[in-house]
N, C-alpha and C positions, 0 to 999 in steps of 0.2 A: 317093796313089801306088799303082802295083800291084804287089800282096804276092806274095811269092817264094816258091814250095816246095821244100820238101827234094827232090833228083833224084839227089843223088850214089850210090856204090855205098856197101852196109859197110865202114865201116873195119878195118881188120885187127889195128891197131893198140890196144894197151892202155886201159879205161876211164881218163880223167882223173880226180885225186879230191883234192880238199885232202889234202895233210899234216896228217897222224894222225889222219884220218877213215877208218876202215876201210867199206869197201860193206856196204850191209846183204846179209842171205843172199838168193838167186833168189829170188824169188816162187814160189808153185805155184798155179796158180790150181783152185779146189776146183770150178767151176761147169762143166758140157759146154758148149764151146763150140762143137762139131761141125757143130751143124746151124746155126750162126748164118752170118751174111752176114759178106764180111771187115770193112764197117762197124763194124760189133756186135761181132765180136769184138775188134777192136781198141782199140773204146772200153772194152770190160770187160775186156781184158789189163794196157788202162793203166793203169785206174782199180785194179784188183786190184793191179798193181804197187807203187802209193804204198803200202799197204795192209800191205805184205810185212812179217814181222816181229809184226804184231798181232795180239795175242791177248786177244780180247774178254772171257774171262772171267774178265780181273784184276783187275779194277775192282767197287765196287761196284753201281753200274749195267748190268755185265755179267752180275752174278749173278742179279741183278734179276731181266733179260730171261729167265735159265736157271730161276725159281721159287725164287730163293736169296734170301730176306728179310734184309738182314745189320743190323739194326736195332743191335747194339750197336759198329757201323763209324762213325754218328754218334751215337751220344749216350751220353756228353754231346757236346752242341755243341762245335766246334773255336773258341776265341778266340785273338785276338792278344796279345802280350805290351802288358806295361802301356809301354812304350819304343815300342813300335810303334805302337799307340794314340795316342799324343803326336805320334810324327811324324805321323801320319795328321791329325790335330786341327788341327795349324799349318796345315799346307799345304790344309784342307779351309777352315781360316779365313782364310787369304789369298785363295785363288781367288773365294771368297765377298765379300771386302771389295774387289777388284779387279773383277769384274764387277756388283754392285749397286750401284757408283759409280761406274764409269767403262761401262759397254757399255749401250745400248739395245737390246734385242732386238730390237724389231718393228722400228729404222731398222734392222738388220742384216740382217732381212727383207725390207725394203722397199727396200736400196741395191746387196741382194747384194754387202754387201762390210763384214767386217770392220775395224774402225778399225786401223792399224796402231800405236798407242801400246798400246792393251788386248794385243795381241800380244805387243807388248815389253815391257810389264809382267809378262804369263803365264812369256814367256824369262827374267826377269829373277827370278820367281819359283821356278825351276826346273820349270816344267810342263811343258816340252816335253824335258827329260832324266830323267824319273821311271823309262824303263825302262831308263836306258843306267848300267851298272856306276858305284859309287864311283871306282873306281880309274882310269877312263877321263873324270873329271870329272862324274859323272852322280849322280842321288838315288837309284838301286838303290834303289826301293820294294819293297816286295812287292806283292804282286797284289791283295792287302785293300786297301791305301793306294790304289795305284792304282784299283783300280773307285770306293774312296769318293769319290777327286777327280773321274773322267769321270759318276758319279752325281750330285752337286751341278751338273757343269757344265751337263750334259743336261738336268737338270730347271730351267735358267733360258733356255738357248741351245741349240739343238741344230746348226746351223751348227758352232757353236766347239767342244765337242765332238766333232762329227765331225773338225776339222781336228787335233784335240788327237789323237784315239784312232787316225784312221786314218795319222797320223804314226807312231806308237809300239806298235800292236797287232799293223798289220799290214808298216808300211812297215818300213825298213832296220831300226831298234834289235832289234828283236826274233829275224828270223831270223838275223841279224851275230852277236847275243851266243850264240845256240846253235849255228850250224852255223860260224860264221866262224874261220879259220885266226891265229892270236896276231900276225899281219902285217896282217891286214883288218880284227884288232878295234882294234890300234895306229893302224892309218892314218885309220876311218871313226867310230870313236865317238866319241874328242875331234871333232872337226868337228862331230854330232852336238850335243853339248853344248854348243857353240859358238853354236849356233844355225841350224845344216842340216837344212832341213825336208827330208822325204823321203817317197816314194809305193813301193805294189807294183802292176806291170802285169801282170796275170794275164789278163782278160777280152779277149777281140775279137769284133767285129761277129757272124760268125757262129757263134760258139763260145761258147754258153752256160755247160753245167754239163757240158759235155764235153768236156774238156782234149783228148783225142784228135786233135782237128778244127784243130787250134791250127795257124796259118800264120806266125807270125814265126819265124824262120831265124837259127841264128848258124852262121855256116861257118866252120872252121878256117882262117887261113891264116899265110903266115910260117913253117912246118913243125911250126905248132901253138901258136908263141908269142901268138894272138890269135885272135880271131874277128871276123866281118863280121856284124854285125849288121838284118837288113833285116825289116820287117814294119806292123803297125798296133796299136796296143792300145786301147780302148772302155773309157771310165768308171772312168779311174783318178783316184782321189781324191787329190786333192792336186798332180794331176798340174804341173797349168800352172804354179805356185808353187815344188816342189820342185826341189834341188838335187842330192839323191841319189835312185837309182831301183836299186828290184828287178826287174829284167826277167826273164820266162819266156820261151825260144821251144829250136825244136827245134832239135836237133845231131844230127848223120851217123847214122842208125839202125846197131843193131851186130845181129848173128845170135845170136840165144839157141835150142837147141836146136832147130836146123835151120831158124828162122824169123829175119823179120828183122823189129826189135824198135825202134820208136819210142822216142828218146830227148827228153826234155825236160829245160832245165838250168836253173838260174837263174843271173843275172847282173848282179854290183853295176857299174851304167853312172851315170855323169857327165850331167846332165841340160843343160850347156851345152856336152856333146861333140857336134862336127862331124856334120852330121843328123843330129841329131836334132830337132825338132819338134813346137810344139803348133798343131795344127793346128785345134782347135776347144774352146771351153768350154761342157760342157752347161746348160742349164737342165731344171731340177726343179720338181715341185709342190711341193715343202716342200724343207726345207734351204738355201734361198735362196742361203746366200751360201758355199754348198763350193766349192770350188776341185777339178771334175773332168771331165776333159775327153778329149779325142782326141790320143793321141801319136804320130807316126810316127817309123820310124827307118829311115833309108837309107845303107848302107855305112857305118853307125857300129863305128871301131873300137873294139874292148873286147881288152884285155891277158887273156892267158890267166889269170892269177893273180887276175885278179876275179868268176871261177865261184866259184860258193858250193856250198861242199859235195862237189860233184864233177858231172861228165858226167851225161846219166841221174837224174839225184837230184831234178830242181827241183822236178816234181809232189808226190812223197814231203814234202820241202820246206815247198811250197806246204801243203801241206796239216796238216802239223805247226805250221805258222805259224799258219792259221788254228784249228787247234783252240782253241790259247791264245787269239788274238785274238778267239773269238767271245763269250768270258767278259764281255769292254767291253760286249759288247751288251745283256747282262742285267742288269748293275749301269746302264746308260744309261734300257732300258725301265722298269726301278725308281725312277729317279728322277722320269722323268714321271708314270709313278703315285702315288708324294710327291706330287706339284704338283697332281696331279686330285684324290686325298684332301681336302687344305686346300681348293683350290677350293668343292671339294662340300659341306665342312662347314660354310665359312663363306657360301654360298649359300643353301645346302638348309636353314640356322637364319634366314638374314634376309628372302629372299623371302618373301612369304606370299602365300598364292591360295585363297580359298574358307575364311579364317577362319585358316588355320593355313599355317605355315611348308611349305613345298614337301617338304623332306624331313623333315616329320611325315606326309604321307601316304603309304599303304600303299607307291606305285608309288616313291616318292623313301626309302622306307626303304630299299627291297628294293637300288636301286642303290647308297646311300651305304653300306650293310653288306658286298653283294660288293666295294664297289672298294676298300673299310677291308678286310677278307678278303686279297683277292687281293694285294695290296700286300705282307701282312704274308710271304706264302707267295713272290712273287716278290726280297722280299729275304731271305728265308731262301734259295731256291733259289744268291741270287748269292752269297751271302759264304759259302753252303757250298760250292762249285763253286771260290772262291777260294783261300778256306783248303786245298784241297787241291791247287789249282794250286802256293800255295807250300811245300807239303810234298812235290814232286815226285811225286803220285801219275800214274799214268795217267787222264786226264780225256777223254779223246775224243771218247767216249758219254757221259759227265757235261754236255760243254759242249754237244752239238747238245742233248741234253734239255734244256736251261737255256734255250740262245736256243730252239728252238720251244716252252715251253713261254712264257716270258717274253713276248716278241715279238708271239704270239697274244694273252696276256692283257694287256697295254698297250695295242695296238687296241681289243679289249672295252672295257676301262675309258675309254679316252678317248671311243669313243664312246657310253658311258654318262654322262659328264661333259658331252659338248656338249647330249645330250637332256634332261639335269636343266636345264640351262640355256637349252634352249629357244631363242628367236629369239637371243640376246644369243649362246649359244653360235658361231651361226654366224657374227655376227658382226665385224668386224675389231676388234682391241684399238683401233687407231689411230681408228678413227669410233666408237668407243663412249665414249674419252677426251675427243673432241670434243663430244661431246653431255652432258658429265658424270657416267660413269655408271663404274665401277671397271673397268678394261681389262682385265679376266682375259686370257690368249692363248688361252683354246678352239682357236679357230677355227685357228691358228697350228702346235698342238701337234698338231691334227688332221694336217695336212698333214706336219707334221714325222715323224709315227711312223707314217705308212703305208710307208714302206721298210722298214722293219724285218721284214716278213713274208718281206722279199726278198733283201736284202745277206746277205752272208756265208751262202750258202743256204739260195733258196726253201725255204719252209716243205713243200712238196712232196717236195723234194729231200733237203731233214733226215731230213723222212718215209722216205725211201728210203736215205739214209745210214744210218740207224737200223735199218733193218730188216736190213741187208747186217750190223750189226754183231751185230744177234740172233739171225740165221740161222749165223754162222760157226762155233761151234759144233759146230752138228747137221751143215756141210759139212766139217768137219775129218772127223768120226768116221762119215759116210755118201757120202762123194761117191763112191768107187771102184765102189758101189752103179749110180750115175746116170751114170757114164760107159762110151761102149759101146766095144766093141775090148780091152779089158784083160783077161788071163788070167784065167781059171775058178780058177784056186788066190785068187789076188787077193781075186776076188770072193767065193770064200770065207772066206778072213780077213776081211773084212771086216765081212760077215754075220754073223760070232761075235761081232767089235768093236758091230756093233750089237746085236745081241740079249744080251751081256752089260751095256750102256751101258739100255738103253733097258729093259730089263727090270725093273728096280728105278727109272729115274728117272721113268717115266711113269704109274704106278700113284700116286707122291708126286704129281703133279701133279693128279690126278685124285682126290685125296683129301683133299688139304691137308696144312694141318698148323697150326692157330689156340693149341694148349693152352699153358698158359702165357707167350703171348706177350702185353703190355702190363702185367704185373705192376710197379705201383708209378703209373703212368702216370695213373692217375685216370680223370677223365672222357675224355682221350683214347684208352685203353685200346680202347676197342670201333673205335677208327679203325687200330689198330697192327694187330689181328686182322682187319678188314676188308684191309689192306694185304699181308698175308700171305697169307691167304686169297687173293685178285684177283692177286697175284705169279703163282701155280702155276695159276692160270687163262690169266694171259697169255700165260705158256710153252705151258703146255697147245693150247690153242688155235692159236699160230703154227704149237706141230709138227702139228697137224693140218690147217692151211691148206698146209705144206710137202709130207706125204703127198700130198696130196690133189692139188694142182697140181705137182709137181715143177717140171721148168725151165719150167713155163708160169707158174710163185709172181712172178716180174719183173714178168708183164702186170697182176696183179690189185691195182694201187696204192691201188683204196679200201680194198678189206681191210685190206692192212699199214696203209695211213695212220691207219685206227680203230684198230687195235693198238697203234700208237708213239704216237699220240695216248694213249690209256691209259696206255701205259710213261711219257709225260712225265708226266701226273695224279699216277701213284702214287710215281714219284718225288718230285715236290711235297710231297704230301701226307707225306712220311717228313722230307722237309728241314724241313717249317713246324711237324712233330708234336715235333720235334727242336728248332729253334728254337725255338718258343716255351717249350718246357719249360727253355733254357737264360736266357730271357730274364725268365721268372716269377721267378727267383734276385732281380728287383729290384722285387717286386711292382707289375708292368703289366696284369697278366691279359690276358697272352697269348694263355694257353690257351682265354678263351673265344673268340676272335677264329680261331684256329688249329681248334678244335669246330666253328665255322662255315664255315670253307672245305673242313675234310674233309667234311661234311655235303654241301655244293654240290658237292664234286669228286664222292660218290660216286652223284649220278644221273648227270653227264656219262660216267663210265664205264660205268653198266650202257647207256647208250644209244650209248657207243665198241662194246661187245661185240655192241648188235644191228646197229650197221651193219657189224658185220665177219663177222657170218652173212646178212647181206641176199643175195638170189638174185636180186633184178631189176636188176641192174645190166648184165646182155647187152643188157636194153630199151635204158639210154642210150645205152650203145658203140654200137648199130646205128643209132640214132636221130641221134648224133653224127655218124655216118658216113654218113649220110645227107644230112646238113646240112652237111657238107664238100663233098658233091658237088654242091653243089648243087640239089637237092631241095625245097627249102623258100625256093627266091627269094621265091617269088610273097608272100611273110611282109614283105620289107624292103620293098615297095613304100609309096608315099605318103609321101617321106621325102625329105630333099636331102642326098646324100651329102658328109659332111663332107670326104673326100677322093675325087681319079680311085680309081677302079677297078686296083690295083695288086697284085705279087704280094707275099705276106710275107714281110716284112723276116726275116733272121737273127735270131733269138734270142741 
């Protein structure tokens, strides 16, 4: 169908807002937007919008970013209570005893399609009510609980998994329980618990990672008591299946300081209300059997009372939802690296080639020790990121560190897992059983954990989330600086606000500060002062990437990507120096394991810091830009195009 855009005038009329949801304050946006296109500005009005309110350096990953080492914020390690631990246990041993007797993987792969008895056992289980309140019939887990369950599911099934997490992470239970009105949470979590699957439809065809662009439409009608809902939504998971839906689309832009100010809203819609439509179910290279697909919705009514949160808010929303929900992703990519682990070790002991076992030689040491390593630092990373999801801290920038750091290193390992394993690797579980040989899923998991660099934002884009978080900071206490038109007094306050700010903090960064940090710590010790030391580097460094290019810092994304790349390392390497010292409490020798990943993180760093001083990178940009235009045809020649000749598709 063809999607409708917003044309009406501004409303004049007061923002809508749930009851006893107060608006967060205006936004201010810190960045010149002057010289931008109205495109551009607009996408970064929005996107600074959701934003409002945030203050990056509450958190200890905020401090991080500023050269603020806060080493005694984890450790000791945060644990669960010994009650919590037990609920955790049952429910990690049912899931466990409900799919290694009743689910096949690979037929789940091979049928794209879930058995529906294994469903209703998981419902019956309470899996699919783990984030919805006691009180509204639900297992109110915590977030430990929770990731330990989507952790075991992941590393058997990642299909079921996904329909478990993107149920509850990201669909209805989640933003219901925190933004929803004591009317929405009454009407939609019992249902919920009932067994009402549910999707979030954020994404459309042309509208990547830029909300701005977004064409689904709810118009007010009725004198406000409803809206008309019209539009398209792309790769909503869960979509064709679910009952209840989070819709985003935009509402009547309102005038904010003489401008007129795109609104986007979220909306709890009925998924068998009157067009609505599935109009298509995608297929995947991996994940076989998700349920996610193409939604359209044509003159769907929705009651004014099933806006969540208020007018205006959904982005904000949107994006508070996902921070939590991206925590699933790391405790998920954790569990496939569990499964590659085992793989590896009981492989890499029985194959033997050239006399001795595959992984007694050098090349098969070196992978079973990173992916034994990395494993141990990606579940520290998750169940630290956890623990403080359920301690209500601000996680923001805790969770994009987690999923890009996670995310990235599950791909590594898995494909360090398929090459230990060679041909057998690649090859299918199902024809490996056939010929009698142990069906490892290699080949399956391959497939399955290459999205992960992507969902819940590209690893690109993290890169870029992160950096927006690191920089906020230095744009609170320097923008009046960067922006032109504003009073000469202005600009002098502000000049004082820097040069008394910057005065004292930049000299710290440029000197350190190692002494007495790792006392007590042992042979980690020299990883805790390396992690300190590399903090006041990394700060250091951005603010000089930020002098240095001003509003031109946006375009230079491999720099910042090497930098947050870094920023996710050294926060790893504090979570896993941390965990394992909590974990030695039951003699594991952790810490030699934990020695060895700070060790491999700390050459991928000093080689983050050269590719963020690297100066040939105008070469690619021109070279790229050369081969957009066409330039470099005469290269694809000799070839049979696998498709016409057509333009590119929306992202």
């Amino acid at each position: 169908m063809r999607m409708r855009s917003t044309d009406t005038k501004p409303p004049t009329r007061p923002t809508r807002r749930a009851a006893g949801r107060p608006a967060p304050p205006a936004p201010e946006v810190f960045i010149d937007t002057s010289r931008m296109s109205h495109g551009q500005r607009t996408a970064l009005e929005t996107a600074e919008a959701a934003r409002a309110g945030a203050d990056s350096r509450a958190s200890f990953a905020g401090r991080l970013l500023l050269g603020d080492f806060a080493w005694s914020e984890i450790d000791p390690f945060p644990e669960s209570s010994d009650e919590d631990r037990r609920i955790g246990d049952r429910l990690v041993a049912g899931v466990t005893e409900i799919l290694s007797t009743q689910l096949d993987a690979e037929e789940v792969d091979r049928t794209r399609t879930i058995p529906p008895a294994v469903i209703d056992a998981l419902q019956t289980l309470g899996v699919f009510r783990m984030k919805v309140p006691a009180e509204y019939g639900g297992l109110g887990l915590s977030q430990v609980n929770y990731n330990r369950v989507v952790q075991a599911i992941a590393s058997y099934c990642g299909s079921t998994a996904v329909l478990v997490s993107a149920h509850q992470s990201i669909g209805v239970p989640q933003p219901l329980k925190i933004f929803g009105t004591p009317e929405q949470k009454a009407t939609y979590l019992p249902r919920i618990s009932a067994g009402a699957l549910s999707a979030f439809a954020l994404t459309e065809s042309g509208v990547g990672s830029d909300p701005a662009q977004m064409r689904t439409t709810a118009t007010p009608i009725e004198n406000g008591a409803a809206y008309l809902l019209n539009g398209e939504k792309l790769w909503t998971t869960n979509g064709p299946v679910a009952e209840l839906l989070v819709v985003m689309a935009q509402t009547p832009p309102r005038i904010v300081r003489g401008r007129e100010k795109r609104q986007i809203t979220a909306f709890l819609v009925e998924a068998n209300a009157k067009g609505v439509e599935v109009a298509h179910r995608c297929d995947f290279m991996g994940l076989r059997a998700i349920q996610n697909g193409v939604l359209t919705f044509h003159n769907v009514r929705v009651p004014a009372e099933n806006v969540l949160w208020g007018e205006g808010l959904g982005l904000k929303l949107a994006l508070h939802t996902l921070n939590t929900g991206r925590l699933t992703l790391p405790a998920a990519c954790a569990g496939m690296a569990k499964q590659c682990l085992r793989i590896a070790r009981e492989w890499g002991g029985a194959r033997v080639q050239w006399g001795h076992a595959v992984g007694r030689h050098e090349a098969g040491r070196q992978k079973i020790a990173d992916i034994a390593a990395t494993t141990l630092a990606m579940e520290a990373v998750t169940w630290l990121t956890s623990h403080w999801a359920d301690a209500g801290r601000d996680i923001r920038i805790e969770a994009g560190l987690a999923k890009l750091f996670c995310s990235e290193a599950a791909w590594r390992l898995v494909d360090e897992t398929l090459q230990l394993r060679g041909g057998r690797g690649y090859e299918r579980a199902d024809s490996l059983a056939a010929r009698g040989e142990t069906p490892y899923p290699v080949e399956r998991m391959m497939r399955d954990c290459r999205i992960n660099t992507i969902i819940e934002g590209t690893s690109e884009i993290m890169r870029l989330f992160l950096a927006r978080e690191a920089l906020d900071p230095h744009l609170r206490i320097a923008s009046d600086l960067l922006r032109p038109g504003l009073p000469a007094a202005r600009k002098l306050r502000c000049g004082m606000r820097v040069l008394g700010f910057y005065g004292h903090w930049y000299p710290r960064q440029l000197v350190g500060r190692t002494w007495g940090r790792g006392r007590g710590a042992g042979r980690l010790a020299p990883h805790l002062r390396f992690i300190d030391r590399n903090t006041h580097r990394l700060a250091g460094t951005l603010f000089q990437a930020m002098a240095r290019h001003q509003q031109k810092l946006e375009r230079k994304q491999v720099t910042l990507g090497a930098l947050m790349d870094n920023a996710a390392e050294l926060f790893a390497m504090a979570a896993t120096c941390a965990y394992a010292r909590h974990l030695d409490g039951d003699d594991r020798d952790a810490t030699a394991l934990a020695d060895l990943f700070c060790r491999q993180t700390r050459r991928r760093i000093a080689d983050g810091f050269r590719r963020a001083r690297a100066r040939g990178q105008n070469h690619e940009n021109k070279m790229a830009g050369r081969v957009l235009d066409g330039g470099f045809r005469w290269l694809e020649e000799g070839i049979i195009p696998a498709v016409p000749t057509t333009p590119a598709e929306g992202a």
